[in-house]
C-alpha positions in Angstrom: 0.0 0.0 0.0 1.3 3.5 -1.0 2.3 5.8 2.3 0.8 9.5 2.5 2.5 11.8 0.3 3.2 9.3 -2.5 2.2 10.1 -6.0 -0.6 8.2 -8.0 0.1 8.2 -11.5 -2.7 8.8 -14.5 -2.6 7.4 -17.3 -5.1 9.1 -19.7 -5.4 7.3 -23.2 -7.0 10.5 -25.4 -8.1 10.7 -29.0 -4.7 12.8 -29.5 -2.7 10.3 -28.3 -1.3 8.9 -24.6 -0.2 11.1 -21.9 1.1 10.3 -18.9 -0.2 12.3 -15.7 0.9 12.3 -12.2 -1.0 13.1 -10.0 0.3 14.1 -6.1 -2.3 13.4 -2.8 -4.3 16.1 -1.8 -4.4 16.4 2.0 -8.2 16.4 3.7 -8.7 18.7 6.7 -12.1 17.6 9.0 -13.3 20.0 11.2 -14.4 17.6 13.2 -13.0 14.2 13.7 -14.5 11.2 14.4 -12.1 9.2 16.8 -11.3 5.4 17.2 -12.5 3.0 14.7 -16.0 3.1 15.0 -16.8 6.4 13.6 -19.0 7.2 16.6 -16.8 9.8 18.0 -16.7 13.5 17.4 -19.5 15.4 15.8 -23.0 13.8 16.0 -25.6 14.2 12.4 -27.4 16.1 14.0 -24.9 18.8 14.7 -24.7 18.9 11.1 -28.4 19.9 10.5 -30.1 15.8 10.3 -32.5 14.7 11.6 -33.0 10.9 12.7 -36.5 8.9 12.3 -35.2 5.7 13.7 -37.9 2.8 12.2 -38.9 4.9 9.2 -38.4 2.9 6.6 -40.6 -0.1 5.8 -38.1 -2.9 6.7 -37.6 -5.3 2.9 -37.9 -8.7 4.3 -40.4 -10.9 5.5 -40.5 -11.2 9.8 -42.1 -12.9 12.3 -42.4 -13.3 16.0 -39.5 -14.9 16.1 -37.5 -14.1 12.8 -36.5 -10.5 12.9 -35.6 -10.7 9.0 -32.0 -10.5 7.0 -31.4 -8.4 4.2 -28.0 -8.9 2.5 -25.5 -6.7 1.6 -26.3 -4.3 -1.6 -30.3 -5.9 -1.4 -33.2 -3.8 0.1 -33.2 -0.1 -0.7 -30.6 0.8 -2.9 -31.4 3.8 -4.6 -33.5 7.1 -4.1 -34.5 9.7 -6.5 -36.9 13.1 -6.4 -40.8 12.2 -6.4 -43.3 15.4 -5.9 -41.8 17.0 -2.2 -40.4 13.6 -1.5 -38.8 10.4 -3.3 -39.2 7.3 -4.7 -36.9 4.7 -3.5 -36.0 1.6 -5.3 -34.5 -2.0 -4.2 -35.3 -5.6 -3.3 -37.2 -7.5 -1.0 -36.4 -10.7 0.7 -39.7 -12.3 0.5 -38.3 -15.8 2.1 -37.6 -17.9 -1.1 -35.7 -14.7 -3.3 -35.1 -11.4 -3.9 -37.8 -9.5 -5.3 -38.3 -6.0 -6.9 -40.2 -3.1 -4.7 -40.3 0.9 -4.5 -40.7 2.9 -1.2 -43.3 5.7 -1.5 -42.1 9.1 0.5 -44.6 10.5 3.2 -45.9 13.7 4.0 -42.9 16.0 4.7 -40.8 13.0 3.6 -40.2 11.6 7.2 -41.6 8.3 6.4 -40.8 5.8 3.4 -42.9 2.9 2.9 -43.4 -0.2 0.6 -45.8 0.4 -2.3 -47.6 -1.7 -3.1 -47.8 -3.5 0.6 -45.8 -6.9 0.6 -48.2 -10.1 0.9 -48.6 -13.4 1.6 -49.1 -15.4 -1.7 -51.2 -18.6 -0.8 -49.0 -21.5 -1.7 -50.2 -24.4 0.1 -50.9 -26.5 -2.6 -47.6 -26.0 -4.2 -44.8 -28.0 -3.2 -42.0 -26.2 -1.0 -39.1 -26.4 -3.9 -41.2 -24.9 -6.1 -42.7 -22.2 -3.9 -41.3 -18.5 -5.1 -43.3 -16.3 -2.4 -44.4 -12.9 -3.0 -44.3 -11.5 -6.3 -43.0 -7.9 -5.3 -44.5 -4.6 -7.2 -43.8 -1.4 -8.5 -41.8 0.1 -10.9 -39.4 -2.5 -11.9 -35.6 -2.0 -12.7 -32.4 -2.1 -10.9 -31.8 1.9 -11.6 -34.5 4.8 -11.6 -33.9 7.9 -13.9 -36.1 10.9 -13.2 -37.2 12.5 -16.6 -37.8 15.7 -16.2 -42.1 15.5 -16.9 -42.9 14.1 -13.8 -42.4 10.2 -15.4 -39.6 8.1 -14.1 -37.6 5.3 -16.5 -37.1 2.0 -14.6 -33.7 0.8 -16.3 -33.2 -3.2 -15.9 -33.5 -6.0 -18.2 -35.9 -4.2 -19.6 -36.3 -0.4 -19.6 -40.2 0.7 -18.2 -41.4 4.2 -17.9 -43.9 5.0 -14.9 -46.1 8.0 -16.2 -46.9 11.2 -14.0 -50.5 9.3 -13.9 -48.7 6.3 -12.6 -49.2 4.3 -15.9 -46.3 1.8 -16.8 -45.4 1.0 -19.8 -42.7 -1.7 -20.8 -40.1 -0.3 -23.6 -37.0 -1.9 -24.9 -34.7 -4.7 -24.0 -31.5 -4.3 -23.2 -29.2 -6.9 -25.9 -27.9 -8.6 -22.9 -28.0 -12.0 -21.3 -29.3 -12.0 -17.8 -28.5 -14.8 -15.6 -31.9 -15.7 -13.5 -30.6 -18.8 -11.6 -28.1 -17.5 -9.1 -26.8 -21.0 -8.5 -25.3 -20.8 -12.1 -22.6 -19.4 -11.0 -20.1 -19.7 -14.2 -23.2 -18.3 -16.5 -23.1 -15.8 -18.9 -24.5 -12.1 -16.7 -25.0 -8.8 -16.6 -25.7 -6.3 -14.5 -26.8 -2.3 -14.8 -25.3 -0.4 -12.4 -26.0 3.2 -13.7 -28.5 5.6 -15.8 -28.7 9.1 -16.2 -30.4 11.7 -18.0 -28.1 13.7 -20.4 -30.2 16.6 -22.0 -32.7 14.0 -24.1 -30.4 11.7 -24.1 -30.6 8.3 -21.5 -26.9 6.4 -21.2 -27.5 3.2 -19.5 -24.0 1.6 -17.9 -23.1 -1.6 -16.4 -21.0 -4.6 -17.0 -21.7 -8.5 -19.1 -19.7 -11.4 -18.5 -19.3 -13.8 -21.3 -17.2 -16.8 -21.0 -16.5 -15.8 -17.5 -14.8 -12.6 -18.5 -16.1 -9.4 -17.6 -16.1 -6.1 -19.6 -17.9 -2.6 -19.2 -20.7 -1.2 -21.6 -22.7 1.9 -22.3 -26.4 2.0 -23.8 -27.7 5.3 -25.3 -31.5 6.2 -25.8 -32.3 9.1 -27.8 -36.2 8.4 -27.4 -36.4 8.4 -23.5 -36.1 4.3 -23.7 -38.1 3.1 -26.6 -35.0 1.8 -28.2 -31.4 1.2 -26.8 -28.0 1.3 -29.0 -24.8 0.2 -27.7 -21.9 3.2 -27.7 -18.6 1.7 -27.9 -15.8 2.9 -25.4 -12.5 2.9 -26.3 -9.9 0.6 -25.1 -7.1 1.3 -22.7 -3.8 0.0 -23.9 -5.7 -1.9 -26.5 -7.8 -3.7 -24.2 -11.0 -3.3 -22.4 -10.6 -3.3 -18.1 -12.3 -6.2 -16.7 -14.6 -4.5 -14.5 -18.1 -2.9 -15.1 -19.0 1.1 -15.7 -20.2 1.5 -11.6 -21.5 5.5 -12.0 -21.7 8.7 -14.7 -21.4 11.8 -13.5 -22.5 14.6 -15.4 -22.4 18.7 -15.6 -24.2 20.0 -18.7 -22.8 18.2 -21.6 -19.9 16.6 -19.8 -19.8 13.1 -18.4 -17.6 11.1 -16.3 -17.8 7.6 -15.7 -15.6 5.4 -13.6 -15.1 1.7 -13.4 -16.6 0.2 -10.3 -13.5 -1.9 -9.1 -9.6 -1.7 -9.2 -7.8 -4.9 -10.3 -7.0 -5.0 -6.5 -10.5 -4.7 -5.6 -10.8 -8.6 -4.5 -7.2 -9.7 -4.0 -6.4 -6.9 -2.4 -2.8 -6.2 -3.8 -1.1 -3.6 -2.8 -1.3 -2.1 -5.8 -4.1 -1.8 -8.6 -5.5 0.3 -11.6 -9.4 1.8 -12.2 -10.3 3.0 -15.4 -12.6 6.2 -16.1 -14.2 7.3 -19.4 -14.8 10.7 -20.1 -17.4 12.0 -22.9 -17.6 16.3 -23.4 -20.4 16.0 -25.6 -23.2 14.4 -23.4 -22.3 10.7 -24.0 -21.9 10.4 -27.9 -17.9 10.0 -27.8 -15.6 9.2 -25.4 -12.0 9.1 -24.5 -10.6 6.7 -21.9 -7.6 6.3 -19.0 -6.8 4.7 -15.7 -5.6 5.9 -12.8 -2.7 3.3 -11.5 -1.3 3.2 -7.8 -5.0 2.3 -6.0 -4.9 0.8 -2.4 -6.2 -2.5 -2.0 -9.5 -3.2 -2.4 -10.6 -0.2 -4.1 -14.0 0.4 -5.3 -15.9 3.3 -6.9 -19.5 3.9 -5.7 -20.6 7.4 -6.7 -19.3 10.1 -9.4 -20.3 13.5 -9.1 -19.5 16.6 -10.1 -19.9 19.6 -7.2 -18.2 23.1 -6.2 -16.2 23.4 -9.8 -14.6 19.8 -9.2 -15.1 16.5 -10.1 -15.2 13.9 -7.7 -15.1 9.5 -7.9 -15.9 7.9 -4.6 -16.6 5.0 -2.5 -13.6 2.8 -0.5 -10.6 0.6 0.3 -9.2 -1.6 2.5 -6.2 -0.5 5.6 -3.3 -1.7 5.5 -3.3 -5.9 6.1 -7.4 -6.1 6.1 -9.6 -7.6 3.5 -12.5 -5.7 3.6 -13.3 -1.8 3.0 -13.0 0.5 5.3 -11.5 3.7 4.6 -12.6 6.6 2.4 -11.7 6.7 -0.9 -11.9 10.1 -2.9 -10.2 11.0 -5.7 -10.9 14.3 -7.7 -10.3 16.2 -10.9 -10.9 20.0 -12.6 -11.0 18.7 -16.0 -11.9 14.8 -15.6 -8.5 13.8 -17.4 -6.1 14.1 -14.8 -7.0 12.7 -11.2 -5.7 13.2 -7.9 -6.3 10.7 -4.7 -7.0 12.6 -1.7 -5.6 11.6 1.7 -8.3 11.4 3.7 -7.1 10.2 7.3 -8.6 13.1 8.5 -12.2 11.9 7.6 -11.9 8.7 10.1 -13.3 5.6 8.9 -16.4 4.5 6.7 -16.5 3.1 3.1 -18.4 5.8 0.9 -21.6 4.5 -0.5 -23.6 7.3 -1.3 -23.3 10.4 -2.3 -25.4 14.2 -3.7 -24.7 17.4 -4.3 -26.7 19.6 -1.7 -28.8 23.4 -2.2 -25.7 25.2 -1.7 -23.3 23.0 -4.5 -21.8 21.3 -1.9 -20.9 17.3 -2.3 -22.5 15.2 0.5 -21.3 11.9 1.5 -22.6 8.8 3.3 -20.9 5.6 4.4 -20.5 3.0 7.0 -17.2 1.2 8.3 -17.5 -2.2 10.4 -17.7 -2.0 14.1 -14.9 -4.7 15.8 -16.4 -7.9 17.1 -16.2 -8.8 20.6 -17.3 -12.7 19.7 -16.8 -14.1 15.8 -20.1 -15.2 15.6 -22.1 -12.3 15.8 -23.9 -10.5 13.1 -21.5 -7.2 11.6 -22.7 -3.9 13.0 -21.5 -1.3 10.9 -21.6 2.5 12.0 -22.2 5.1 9.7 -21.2 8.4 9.0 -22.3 11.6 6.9 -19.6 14.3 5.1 -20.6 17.4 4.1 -18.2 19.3 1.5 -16.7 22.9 2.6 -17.0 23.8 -1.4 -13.2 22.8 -1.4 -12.0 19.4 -2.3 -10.1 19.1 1.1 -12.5 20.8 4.0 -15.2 18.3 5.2 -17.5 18.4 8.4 -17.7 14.2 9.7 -21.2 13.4 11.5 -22.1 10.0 13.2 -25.0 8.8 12.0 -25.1 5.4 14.5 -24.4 1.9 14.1 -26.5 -0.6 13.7 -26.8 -4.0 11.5 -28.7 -2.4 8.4 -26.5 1.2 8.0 -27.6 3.9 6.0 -26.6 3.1 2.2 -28.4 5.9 0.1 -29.0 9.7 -0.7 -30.7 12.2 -2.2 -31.5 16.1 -3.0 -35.1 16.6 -2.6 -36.4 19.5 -4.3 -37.2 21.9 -2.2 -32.8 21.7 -1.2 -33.1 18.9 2.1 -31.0 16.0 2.0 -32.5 12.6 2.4 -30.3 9.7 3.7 -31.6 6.1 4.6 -30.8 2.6 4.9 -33.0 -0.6 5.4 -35.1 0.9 8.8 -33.7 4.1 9.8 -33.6 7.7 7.8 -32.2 11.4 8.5 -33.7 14.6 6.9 -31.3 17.6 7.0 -33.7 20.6 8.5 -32.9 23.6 6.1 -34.5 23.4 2.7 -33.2 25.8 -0.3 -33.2 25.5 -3.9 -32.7 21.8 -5.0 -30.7 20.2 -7.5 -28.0 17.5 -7.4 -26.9 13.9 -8.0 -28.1 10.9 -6.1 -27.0 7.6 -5.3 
């Protein structure tokens, strides 16, 4: 693992030709701390302007009187987006045979999110247990959610359906893609979409497929808000394409950014990886490539964003000698070419898994880091944690959002400026509304 004050070399492959880029670490200054390892030190959320209602969100599995539910890691509510004066949230459900699709409806004053339509019970008694599949789930189906701008929103899946203002749904086109459906297949061709976003008319869909167990990234383009899908070929990087899949775009105006989701050390955790970006400067229709080289292990990329004139790719790796993600990762650029990782000791602990640009520009980010053990055996409590941006890539206030088994793992910029944040059962409003816009994950 690189020590602070190394450099982390780009290497950006443009149309003109190679160059190489170096790139030194940025330092991050906290104003407030977090201390230890569980990031429940310091500064408290609320400090910070959020509000906690513990219990608001309609838990996504089925429970009992003596079965309190398990959701798995990156199931239940996984995304949020801008509804009316609240949001729409979209995920699975663990309905006790598999994972099924569901949205969470906002409340009144957005302090509530709840299944819609209500989970039930499917009457299966006649049907044999191996064949059982539970309750179908509902809603606007897809594993992303792009708002359009008319009050509709575009599910993006297997299939791309677009919910009208009215609440109609109506099924458009296919992605050309082979989805595997039986999980226990494990050596099956896949795919997965990871991304959507709205560029001008234009809808670029990104993800990854694995064919004969080798993994690549693609980009889809619509230019009829999802009625038909063409693929829009990326250039390679050093004549070949990085085995990982597109895991966000960012966009400002006409630009977009994209960055791989995983390193090449994301899984081995090597001291030493690469990530590749993409960068397109008219709104998805070309692009150029590169890859930033010199990434700790276990580096992943959860959110891209652009906020306060910069650019910024985020999410986590792994300290020194561990094999899981920990640490904040954020890396940043004026231009989206060259790249700079940011030391960010100061910001204490927490993988980042969410992130939105807030009423006054500034980027905010969520995240959660594992809380030690005392016995093996026990289920992981992870404590999160919520950074809000100075308008500088360096200056960032840390608050504790709590720990608990199911940690907040989402955010969004409501229209009227608050900032919504929940995970699986818990959610935090910030209290001071202004003029909304931003990116969220």
């Amino acid at each position: 693992m690189r020590t602070r004050g190394g450099r982390l070399a780009v290497v950006a492959s443009l149309a003109a030709g190679a160059a190489l880029v170096l790139g030194c670490y940025g330092r991050i200054s906290a104003g407030d701390s977090a201390t230890g390892d569980t990031g429940t030190g310091g500064t408290s959320a609320a400090e910070l302007g959020f509000k906690e209602y513990a219990g608001a969100v309609d838990y996504p599995s089925v429970t009992g009187p003596h079965n309190k539910g398990y959701v798995a890691p990156r199931e239940g509510l996984r995304q949020l987006v801008p509804l009316g004066d609240c949001a729409l949230g979209e995920g699975t459900f663990a309905n006790g045979y598999r994972y099924v699709n569901v949205n969470w409806t906002g409340s009144d004053g957005c302090t509530r999110l709840s299944i819609t339509p209500k989970p039930g019970a499917d009457d299966e008694t006649d049907v044999p247990y191996s064949m059982r599949s539970g309750w179908p789930g509902g809603g606007l189906p897809g594993d992303v959610v792009v708002p359009w701008g008319d009050g509709s929103l575009i599910g993006v899946g297997a299939t791309l359906t677009r919910r009208t203002k009215d609440g109609e749904q109506v099924r458009f086109a296919t992605l050309p893609l082979t989805f595997n459906t039986r999980p226990e297949q494990e050596t099956a061709d896949d795919a997965s979409v990871n991304t959507a976003v709205k560029v001008g008319s234009l809808l670029l869909i990104g993800g990854g497929q694995s064919v004969d167990q080798v993994e690549s990234p693609y980009v889809f383009a619509s230019d009829d808000a999802g009625k038909t899908v063409r693929r829009v070929p990326l250039p390679t990087i050093d004549g070949r394409q990085p085995s990982t899949p597109v895991g966000d775009f960012g966009v400002n105006g006409t630009e977009v950014v994209a960055f791989g989701a995983a390193a090449t050390n994301a899984y081995d955790f090597h001291s030493s990886g690469t990530i590749p970006f993409w960068r397109s400067a008219d709104g998805g229709a070309h692009w150029t490539s590169g890859e930033i080289t010199g990434t700790p292990p276990g580096t992943r990329v959860h959110s891209v964003l652009y906020a306060s004139g910069h650019w910024f790719a985020v999410g986590g790796y792994a300290r020194a000698g561990a094999f899981y993600d920990s640490l904040p990762l954020v890396v940043t650029s004026q231009d989206g070419i060259h790249w700079t990782r940011m030391d960010t000791s100061a910001m204490g602990t927490g993988e980042v898994t969410a992130a939105t640009v807030d009423s006054a520009g500034h980027p905010v980010l969520v995240g959660s880091a594992p809380r030690p053990k005392s016995k093996p055996n026990t289920r992981t409590v992870l404590c999160g944690s919520v950074w809000v941006g100075s308008g500088t890539t360096t200056g960032w206030k840390r608050g504790s959002l709590g720990c608990s088994e199911d940690p907040p793992r989402t955010a969004v910029t409501l229209a009227d400026g608050r900032v919504l944040i929940a995970g699986n059962r818990d959610l935090w409003l910030s209290r001071s509304p202004g003029p909304g816009r931003g990116h969220g994950s």
